[in-house]
BAFI-3210 file (N, C-alpha, C; in Angstrom, 3 decimals, decimal comma, padded with zeros to 6 digits):
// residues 273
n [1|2|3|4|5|6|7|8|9|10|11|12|13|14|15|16|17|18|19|20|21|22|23|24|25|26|27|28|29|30|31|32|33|34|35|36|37|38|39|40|41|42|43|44|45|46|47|48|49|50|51|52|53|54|55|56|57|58|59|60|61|62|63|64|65|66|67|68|69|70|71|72|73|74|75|76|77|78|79|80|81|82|83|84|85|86|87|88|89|90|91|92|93|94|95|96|97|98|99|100|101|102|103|104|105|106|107|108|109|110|111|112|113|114|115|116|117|118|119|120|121|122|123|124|125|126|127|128|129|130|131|132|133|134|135|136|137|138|139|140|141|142|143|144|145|146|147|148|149|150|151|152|153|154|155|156|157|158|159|160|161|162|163|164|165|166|167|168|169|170|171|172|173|174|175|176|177|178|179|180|181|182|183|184|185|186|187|188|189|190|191|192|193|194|195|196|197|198|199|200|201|202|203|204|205|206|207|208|209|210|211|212|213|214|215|216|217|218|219|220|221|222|223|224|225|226|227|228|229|230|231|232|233|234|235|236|237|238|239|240|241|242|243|244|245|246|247|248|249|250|251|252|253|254|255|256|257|258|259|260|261|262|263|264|265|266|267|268|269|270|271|272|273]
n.u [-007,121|-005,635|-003,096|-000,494|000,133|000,176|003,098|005,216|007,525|010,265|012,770|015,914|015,889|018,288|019,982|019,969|021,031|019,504|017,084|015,804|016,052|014,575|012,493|011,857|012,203|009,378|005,980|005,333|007,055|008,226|010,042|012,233|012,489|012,345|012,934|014,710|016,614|019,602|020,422|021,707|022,050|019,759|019,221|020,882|019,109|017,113|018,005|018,942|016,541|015,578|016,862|017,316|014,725|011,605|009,151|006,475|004,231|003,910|005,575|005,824|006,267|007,980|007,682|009,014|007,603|004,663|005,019|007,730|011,412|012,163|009,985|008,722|010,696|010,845|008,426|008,789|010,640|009,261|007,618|008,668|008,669|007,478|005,915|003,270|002,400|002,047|003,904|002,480|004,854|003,941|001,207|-001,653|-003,590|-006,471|-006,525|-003,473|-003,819|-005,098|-003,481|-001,936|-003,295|-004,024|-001,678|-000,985|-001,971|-001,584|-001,807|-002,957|-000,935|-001,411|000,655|000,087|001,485|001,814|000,852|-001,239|-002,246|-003,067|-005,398|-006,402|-007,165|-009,151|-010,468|-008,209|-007,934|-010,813|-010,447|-010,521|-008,190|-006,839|-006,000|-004,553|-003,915|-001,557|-000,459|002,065|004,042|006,499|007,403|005,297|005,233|007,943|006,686|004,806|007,111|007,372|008,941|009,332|007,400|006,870|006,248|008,395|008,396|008,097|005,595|002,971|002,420|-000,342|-001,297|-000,379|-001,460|-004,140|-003,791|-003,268|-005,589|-007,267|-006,680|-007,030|-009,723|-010,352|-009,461|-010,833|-013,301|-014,034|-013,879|-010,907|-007,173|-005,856|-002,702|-000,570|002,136|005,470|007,466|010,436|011,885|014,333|015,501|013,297|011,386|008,900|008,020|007,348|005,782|003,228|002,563|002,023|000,000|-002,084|-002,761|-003,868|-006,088|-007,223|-008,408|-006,482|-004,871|-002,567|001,043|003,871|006,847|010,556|012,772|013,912|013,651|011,648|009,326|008,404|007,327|004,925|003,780|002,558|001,518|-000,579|-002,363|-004,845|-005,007|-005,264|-006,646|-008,653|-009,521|-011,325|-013,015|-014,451|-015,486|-017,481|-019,094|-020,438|-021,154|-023,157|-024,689|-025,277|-027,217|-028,881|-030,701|-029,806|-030,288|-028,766|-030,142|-029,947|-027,872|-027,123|-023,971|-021,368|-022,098|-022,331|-023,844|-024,479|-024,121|-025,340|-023,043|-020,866|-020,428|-019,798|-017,568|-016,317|-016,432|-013,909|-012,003|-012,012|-011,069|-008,679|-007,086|-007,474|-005,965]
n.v [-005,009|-006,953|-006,421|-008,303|-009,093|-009,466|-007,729|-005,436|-004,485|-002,142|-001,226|000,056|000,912|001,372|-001,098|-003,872|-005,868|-006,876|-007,092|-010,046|-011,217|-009,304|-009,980|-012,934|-012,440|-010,773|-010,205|-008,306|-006,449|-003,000|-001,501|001,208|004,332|006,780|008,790|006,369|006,295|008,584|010,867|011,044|009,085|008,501|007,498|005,292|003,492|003,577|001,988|-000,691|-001,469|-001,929|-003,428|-006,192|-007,645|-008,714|-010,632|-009,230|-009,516|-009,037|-006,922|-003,899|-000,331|002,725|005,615|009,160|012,321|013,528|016,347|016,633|016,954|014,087|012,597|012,491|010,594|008,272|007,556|006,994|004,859|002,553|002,024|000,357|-002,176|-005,377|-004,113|-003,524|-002,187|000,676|003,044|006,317|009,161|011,511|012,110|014,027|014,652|014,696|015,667|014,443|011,488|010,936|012,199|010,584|007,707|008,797|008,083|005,585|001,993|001,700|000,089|002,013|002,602|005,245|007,247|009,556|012,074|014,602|017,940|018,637|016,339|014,714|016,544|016,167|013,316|011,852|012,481|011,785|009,149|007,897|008,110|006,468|004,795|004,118|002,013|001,206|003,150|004,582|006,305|008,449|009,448|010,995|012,722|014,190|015,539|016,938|018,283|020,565|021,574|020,306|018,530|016,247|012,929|011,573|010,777|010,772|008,048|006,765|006,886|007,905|011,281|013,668|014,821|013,623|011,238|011,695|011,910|009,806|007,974|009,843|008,742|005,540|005,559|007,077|005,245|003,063|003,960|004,074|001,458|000,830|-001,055|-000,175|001,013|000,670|003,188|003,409|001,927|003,302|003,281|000,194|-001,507|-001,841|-003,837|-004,885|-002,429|-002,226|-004,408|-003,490|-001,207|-002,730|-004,683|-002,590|-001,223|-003,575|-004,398|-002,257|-001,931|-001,684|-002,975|-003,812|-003,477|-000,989|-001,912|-001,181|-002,803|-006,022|-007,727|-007,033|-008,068|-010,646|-009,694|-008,364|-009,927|-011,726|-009,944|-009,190|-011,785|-012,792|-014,071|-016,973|-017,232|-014,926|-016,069|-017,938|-017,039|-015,548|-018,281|-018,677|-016,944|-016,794|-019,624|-018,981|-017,584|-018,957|-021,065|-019,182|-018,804|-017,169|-014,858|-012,097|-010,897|-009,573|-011,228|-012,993|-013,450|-014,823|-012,816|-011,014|-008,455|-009,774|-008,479|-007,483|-006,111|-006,882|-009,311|-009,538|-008,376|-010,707|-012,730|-011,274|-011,907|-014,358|-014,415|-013,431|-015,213|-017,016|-016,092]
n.w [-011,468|-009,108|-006,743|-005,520|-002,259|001,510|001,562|000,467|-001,406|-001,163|-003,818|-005,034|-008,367|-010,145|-008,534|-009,890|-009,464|-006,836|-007,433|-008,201|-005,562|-003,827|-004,907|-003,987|-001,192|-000,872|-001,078|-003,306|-005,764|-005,454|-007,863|-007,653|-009,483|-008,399|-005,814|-004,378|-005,800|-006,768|-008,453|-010,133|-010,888|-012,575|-015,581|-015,360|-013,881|-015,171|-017,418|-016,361|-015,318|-018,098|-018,955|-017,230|-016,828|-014,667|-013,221|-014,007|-013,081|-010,838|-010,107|-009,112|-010,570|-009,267|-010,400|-011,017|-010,172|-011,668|-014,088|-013,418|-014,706|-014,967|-015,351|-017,719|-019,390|-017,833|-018,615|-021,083|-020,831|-019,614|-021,762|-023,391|-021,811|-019,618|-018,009|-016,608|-014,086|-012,498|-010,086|-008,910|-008,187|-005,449|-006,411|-006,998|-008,198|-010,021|-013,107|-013,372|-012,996|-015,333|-017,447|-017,570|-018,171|-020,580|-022,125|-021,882|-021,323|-017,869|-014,724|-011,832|-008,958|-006,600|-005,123|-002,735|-000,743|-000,246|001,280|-000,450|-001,997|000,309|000,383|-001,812|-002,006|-002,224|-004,947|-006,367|-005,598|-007,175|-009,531|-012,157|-013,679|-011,306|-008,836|-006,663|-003,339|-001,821|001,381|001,945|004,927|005,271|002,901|003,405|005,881|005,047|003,318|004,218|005,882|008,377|010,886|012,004|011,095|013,511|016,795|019,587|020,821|018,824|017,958|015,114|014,455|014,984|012,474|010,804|010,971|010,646|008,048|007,216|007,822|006,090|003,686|003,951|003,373|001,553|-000,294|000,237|000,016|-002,628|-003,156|-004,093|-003,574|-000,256|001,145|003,600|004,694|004,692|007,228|009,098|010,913|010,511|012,448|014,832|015,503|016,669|017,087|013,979|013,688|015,377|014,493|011,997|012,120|013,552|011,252|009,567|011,533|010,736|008,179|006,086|002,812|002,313|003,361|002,679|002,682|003,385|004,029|003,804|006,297|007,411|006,185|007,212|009,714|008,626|007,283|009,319|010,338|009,209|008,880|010,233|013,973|015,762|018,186|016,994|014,591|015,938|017,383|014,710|013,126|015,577|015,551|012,767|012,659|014,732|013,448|011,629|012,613|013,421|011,292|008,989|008,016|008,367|010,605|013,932|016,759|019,803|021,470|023,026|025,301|023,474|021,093|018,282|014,716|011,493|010,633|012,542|011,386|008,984|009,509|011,402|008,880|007,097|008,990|009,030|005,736|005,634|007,046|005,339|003,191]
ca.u [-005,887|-004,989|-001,916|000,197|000,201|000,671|004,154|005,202|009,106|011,062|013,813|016,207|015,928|019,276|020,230|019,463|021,353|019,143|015,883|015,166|016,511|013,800|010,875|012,047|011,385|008,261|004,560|005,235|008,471|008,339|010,921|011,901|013,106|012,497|013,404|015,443|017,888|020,122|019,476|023,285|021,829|018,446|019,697|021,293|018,297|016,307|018,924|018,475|015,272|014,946|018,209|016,728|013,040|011,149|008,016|005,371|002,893|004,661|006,583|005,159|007,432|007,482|007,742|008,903|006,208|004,587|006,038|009,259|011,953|012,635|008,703|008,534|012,112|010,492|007,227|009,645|011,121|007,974|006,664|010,010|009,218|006,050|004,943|001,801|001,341|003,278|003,132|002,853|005,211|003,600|-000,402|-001,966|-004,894|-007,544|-005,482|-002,472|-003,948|-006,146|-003,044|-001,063|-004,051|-003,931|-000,152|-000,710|-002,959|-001,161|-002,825|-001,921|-000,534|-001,408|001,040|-000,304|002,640|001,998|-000,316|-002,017|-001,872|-003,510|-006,220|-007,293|-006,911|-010,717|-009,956|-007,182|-008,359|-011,689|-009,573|-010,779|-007,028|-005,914|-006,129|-004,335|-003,888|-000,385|000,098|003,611|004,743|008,159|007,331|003,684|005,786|008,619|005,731|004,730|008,083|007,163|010,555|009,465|005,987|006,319|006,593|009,722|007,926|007,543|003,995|002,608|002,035|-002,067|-001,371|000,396|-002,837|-005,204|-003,596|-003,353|-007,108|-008,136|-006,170|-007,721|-011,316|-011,096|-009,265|-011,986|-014,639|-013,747|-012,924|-009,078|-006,765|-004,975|-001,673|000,047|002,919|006,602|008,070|011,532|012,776|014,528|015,552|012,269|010,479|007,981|007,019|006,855|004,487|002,300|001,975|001,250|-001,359|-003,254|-003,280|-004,855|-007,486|-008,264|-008,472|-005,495|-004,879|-000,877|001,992|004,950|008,505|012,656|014,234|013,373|013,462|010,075|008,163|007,645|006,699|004,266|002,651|002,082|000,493|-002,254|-002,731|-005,752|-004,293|-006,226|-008,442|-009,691|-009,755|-012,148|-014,483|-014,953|-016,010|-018,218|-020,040|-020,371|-021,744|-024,343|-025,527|-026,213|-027,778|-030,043|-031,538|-028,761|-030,909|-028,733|-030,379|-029,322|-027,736|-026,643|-023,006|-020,911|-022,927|-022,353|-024,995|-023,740|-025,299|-024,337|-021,390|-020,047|-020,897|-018,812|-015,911|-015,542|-016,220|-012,648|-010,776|-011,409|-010,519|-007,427|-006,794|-007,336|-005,112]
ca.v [-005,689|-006,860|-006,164|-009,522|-008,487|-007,749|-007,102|-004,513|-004,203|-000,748|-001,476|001,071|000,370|000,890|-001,956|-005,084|-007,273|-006,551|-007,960|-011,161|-011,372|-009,056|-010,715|-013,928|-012,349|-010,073|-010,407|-007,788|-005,489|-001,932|-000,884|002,559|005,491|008,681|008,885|005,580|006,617|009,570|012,088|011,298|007,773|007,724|007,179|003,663|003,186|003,188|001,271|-001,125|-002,048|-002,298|-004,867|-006,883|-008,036|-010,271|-010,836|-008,451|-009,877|-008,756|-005,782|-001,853|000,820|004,173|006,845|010,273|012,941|014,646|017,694|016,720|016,091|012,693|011,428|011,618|009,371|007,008|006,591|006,274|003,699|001,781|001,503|-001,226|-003,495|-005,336|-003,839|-002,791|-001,274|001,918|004,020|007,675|009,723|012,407|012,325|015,381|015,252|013,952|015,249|013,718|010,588|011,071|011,805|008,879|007,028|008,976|007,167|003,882|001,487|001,069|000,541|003,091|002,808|006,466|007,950|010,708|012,417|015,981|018,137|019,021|015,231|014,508|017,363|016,157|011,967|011,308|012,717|010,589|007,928|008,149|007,993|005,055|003,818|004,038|000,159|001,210|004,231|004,447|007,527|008,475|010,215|011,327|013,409|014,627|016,394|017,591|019,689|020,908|022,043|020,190|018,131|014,336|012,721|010,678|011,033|010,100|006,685|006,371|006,885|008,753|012,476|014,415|015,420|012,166|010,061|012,304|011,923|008,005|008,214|009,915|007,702|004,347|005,900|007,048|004,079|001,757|004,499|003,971|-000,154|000,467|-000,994|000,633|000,226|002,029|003,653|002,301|002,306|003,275|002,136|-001,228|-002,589|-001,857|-004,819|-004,422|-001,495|-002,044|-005,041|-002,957|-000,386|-003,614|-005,075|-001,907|-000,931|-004,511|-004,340|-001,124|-002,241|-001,694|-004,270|-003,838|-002,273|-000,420|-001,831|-000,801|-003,901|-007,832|-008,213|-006,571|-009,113|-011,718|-009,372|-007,598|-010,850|-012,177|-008,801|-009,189|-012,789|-013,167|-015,139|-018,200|-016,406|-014,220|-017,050|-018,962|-016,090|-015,490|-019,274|-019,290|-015,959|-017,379|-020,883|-018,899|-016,961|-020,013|-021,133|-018,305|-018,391|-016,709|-013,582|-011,230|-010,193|-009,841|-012,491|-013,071|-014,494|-014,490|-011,926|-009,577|-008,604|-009,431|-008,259|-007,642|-005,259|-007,905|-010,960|-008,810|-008,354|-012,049|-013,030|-010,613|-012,547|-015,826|-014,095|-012,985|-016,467|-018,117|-015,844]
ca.w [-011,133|-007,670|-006,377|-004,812|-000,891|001,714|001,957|-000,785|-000,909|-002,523|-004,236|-006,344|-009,688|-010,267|-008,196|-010,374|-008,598|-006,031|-008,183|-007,761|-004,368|-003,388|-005,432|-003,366|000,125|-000,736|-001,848|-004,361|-005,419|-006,042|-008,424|-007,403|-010,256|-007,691|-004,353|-003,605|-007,050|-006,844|-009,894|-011,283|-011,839|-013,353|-016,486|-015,166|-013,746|-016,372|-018,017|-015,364|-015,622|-019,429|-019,178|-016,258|-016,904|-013,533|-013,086|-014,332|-012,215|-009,041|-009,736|-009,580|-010,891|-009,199|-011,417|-010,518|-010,537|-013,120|-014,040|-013,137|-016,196|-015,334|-015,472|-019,619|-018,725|-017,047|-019,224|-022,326|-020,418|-019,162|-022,761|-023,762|-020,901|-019,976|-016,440|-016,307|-012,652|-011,751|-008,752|-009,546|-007,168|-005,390|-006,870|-006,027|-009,053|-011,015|-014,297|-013,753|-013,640|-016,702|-018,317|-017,568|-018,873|-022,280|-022,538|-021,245|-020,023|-017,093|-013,803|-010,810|-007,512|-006,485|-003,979|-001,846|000,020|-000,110|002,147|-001,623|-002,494|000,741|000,480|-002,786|-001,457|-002,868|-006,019|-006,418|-005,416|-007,936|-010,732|-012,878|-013,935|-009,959|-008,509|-004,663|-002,966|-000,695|001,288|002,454|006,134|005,406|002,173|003,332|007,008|004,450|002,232|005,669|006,661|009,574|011,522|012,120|011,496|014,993|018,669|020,606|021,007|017,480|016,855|014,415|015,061|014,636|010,710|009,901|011,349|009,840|006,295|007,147|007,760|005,226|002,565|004,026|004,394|000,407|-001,012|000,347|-000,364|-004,435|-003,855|-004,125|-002,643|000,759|001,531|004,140|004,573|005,110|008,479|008,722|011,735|010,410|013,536|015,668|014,787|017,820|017,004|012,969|014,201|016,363|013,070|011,055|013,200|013,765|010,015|009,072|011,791|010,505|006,629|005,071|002,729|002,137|003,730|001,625|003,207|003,226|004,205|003,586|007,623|007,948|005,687|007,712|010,754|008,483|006,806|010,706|011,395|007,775|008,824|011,146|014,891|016,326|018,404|015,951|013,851|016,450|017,415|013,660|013,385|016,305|014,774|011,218|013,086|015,110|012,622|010,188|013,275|013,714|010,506|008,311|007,796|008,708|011,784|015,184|017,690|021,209|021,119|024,308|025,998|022,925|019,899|016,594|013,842|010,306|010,414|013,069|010,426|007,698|010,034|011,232|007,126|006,741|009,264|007,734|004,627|006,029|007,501|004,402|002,430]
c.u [-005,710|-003,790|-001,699|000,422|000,097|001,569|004,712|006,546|009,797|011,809|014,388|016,273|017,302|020,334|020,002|019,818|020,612|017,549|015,233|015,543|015,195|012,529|010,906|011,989|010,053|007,208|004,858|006,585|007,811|009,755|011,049|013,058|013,089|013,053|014,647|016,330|018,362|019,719|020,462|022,635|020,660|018,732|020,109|020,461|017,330|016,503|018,865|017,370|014,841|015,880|017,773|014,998|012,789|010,307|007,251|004,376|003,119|005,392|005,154|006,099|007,020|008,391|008,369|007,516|005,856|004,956|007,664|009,872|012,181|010,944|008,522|009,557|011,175|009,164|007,613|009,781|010,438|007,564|007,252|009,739|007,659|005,865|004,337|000,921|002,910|002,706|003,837|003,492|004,213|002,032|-000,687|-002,834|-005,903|-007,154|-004,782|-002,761|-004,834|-004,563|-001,675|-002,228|-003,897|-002,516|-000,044|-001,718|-002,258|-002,548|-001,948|-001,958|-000,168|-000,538|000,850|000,537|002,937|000,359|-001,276|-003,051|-003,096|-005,015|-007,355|-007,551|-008,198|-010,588|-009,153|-007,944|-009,915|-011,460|-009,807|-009,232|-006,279|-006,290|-005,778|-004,291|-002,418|000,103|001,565|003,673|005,887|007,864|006,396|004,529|006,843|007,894|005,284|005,841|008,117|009,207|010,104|007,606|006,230|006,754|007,783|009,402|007,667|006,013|004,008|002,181|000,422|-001,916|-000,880|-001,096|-004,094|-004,864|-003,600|-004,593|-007,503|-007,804|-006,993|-009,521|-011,431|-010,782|-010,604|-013,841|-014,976|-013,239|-011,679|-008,766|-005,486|-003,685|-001,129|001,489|003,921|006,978|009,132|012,748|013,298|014,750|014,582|011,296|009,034|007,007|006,419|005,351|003,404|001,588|001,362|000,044|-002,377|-003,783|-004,231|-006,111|-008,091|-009,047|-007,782|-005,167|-003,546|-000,022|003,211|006,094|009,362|012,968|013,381|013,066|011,947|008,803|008,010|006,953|005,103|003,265|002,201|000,873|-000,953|-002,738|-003,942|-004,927|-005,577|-007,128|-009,157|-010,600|-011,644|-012,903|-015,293|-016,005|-017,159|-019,438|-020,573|-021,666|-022,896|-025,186|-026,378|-027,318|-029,042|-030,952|-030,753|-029,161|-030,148|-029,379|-029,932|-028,996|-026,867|-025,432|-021,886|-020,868|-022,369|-023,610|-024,084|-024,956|-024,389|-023,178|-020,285|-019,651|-019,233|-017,759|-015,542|-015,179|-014,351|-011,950|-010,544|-010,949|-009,034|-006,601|-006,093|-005,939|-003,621]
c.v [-005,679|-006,868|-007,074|-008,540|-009,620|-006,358|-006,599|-003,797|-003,313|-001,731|-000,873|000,194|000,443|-000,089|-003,561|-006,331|-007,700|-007,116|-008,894|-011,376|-010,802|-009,045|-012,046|-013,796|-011,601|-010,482|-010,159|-006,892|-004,088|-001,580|000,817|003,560|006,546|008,428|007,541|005,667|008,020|010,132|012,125|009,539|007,192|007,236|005,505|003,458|002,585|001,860|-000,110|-001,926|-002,519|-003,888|-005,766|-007,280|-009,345|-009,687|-009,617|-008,321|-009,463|-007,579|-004,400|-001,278|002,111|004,753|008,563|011,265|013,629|015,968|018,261|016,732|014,807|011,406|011,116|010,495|008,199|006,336|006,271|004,840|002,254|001,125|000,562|-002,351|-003,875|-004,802|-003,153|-001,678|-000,423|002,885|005,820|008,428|010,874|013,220|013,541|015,466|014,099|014,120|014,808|012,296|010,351|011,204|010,870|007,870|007,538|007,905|006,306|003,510|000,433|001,236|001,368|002,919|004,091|006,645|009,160|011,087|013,814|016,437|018,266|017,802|014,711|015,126|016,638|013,970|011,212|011,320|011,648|009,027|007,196|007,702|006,197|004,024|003,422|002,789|000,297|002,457|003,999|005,645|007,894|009,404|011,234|013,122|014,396|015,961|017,107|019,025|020,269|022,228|021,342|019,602|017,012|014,069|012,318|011,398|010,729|008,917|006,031|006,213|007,949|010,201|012,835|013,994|014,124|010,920|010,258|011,952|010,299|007,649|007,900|008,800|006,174|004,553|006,114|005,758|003,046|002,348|003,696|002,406|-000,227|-000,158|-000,191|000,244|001,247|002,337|002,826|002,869|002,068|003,207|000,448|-001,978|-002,521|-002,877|-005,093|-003,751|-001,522|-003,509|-004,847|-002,108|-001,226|-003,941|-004,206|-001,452|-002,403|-004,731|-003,055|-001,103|-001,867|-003,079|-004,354|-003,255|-002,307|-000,957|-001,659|-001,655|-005,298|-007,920|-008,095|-007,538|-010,320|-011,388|-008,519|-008,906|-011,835|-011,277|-008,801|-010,399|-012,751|-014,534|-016,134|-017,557|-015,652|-014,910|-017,801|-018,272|-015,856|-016,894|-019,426|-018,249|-016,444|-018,737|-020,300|-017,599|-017,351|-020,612|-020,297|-018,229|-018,403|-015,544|-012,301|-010,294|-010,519|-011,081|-011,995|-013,887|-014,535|-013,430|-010,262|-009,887|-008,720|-008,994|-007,980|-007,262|-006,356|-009,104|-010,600|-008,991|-010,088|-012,576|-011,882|-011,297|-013,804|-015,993|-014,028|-014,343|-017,224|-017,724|-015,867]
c.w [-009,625|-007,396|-005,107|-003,379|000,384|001,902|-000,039|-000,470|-002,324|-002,483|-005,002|-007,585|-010,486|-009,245|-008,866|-009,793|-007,155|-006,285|-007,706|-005,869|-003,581|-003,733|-004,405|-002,171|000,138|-001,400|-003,110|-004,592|-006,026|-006,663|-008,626|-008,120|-009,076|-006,594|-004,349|-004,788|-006,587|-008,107|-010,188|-011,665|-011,874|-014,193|-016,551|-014,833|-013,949|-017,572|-017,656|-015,932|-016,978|-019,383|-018,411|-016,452|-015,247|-013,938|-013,295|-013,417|-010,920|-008,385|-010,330|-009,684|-010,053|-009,819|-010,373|-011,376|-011,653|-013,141|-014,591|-014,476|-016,468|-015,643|-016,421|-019,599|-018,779|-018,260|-020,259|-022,115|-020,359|-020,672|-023,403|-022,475|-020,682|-018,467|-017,024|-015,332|-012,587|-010,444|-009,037|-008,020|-006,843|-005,922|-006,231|-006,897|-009,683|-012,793|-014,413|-014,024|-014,920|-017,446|-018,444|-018,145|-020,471|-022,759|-023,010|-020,748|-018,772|-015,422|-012,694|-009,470|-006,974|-005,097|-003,519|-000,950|-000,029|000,408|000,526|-001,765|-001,343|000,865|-000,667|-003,163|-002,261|-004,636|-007,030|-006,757|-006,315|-009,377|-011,449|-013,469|-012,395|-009,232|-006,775|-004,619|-001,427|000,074|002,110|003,719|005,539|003,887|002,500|004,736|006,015|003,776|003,195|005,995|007,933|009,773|011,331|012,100|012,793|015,651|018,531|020,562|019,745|016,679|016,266|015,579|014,505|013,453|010,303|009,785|010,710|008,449|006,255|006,750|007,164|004,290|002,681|003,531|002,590|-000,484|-000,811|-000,041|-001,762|-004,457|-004,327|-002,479|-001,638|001,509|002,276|003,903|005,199|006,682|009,011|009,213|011,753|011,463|014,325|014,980|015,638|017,095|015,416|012,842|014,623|015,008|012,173|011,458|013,191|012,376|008,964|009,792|011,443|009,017|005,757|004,263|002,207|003,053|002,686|003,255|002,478|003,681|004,240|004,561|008,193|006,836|006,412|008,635|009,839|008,035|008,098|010,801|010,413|008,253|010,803|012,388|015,105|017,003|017,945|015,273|014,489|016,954|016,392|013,572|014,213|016,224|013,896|011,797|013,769|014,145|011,514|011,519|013,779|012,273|009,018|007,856|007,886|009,774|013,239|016,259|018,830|020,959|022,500|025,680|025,094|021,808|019,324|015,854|012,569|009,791|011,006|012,067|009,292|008,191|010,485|009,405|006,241|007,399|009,067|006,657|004,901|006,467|006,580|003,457|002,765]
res [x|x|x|x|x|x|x|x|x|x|x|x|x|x|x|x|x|x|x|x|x|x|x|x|x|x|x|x|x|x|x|x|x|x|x|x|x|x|x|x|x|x|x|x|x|x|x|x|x|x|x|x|x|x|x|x|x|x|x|x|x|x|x|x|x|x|x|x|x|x|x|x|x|x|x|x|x|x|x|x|x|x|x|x|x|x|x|x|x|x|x|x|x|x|x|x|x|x|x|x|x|x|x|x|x|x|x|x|x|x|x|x|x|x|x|x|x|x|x|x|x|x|x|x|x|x|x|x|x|x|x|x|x|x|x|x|x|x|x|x|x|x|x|x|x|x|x|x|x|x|x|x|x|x|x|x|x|x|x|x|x|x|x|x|x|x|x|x|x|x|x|x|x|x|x|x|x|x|x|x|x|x|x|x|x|x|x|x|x|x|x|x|x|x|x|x|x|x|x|x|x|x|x|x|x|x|x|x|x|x|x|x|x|x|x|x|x|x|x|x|x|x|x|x|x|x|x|x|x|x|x|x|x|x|x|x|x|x|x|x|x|x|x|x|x|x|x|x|x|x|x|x|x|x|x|x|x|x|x|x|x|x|x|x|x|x|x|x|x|x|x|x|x]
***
């Protein structure tokens, strides 16, 4: 299953009125039971979501974690409606998702957001029902104890970049896909541009947003610009030109060669999509 991208918008799940509104600015919606609900109204929540049906094809549920009391909740819930993709709060194994597969054949949007979660990121991510891999800041510095993933300037801090990393590096190990993390300065649109941008030239192939405003800056930042566009092109053109072998070429006084070939062949992808 691919997951509609690249913009990937929470939304509490007890908000319904709140639904379509935010299937109509985003790629994809996350419907969110844990974190973005209070714990006096899962219950409506749940409620919520069974009473409200959109799109299947578009929406992921997150789940609270296993363990917890409210995750049997939630997979009660799940099994009256038709979604298919859920995002497990808080992943941290190779059993938990085995037994969310015994349940359901749902597919999984693994969240990694604890130093554990992050330790065991491969694992995770391995997991034959798991489809993306999303890892979270905010939760991952909480299990820490740390104070703030970022700088003053808003970048990421060491441990936050490292757990970013790893998450991209195993999602694409195992052919999932990588979506990063949300960024939760709503009015810095700069800077949630600059975070978009660098996480699609690095190979992320989603980002997780909190507010409608950041989908159009984030589906700018996945979309390949014109000069990318027209270096890709003029790679692609001298490489059918050379042969098409896959072996080395001279192209504005750089080598390409096949890793290069691959990466223009992504930003025409990116173009096209």
């Amino acid at each position: 299953m691919t997951i509609q991208g690249p913009a990937l918008l929470f939304c509490p799940a007890d908000r319904p009125d709140r639904y379509a509104k935010a299937l109509a600015a985003a790629d994809s919606v996350i419907l969110d039971l844990e974190d973005g609900v209070g714990a006096a109204s899962k219950d409506a929540a749940r409620a919520a979501l069974l009473a409200t049906p959109v799109d299947p094809e578009r929406v992921i549920v997150r789940i609270n974690a296993a363990g917890t009391p409210e995750h049997e909740a939630d997979i009660e819930a799940l099994r009256s409606t038709g979604y298919r993709t859920i995002m497990l709060a808080k992943a941290e194994s190779r059993t938990q998702l085995a037994a969310l597969a015994a349940l359901g054949d749902w597919d999984v949007l693994a969240l990694v957001e604890s130093a554990l979660g992050i330790l065991r990121v491969e694992e995770v991510a391995a997991a034959p029902n798991v489809v993306a891999v999303l890892w979270g800041a905010e939760d991952l510095m909480a299990s820490m104890h740390g104070r703030t993933s970022r700088r003053p300037d808003g970048t990421y801090r060491g441990v936050a970049l490292h757990a970013r990393e790893r998450t991209l590096l195993a999602a694409t190990a195992y052919g999932k896909q990588a979506v990063d993390a949300v960024y939760t300065n709503i009015g810095d649109l700069d800077g949630l541009a600059a975070e978009a941008e660098d996480a699609a030239a690095s190979g992320f192939t989603h980002k997780a947003l909190i507010h409608p405003s950041h989908v159009a800056v984030v589906r700018k930042a996945f979309r390949a610009d014109e000069e990318q566009v027209a270096w890709a092109l003029r790679v692609l053109a001298a490489a059918r030109a050379g042969g098409g072998d896959g072996g080395a070429i001279k192209l504005d006084g750089q080598m390409i060669d096949a890793p290069l070939i691959r990466q223009a062949e992504a930003i025409l992808a990116s173009a096209e999509g």
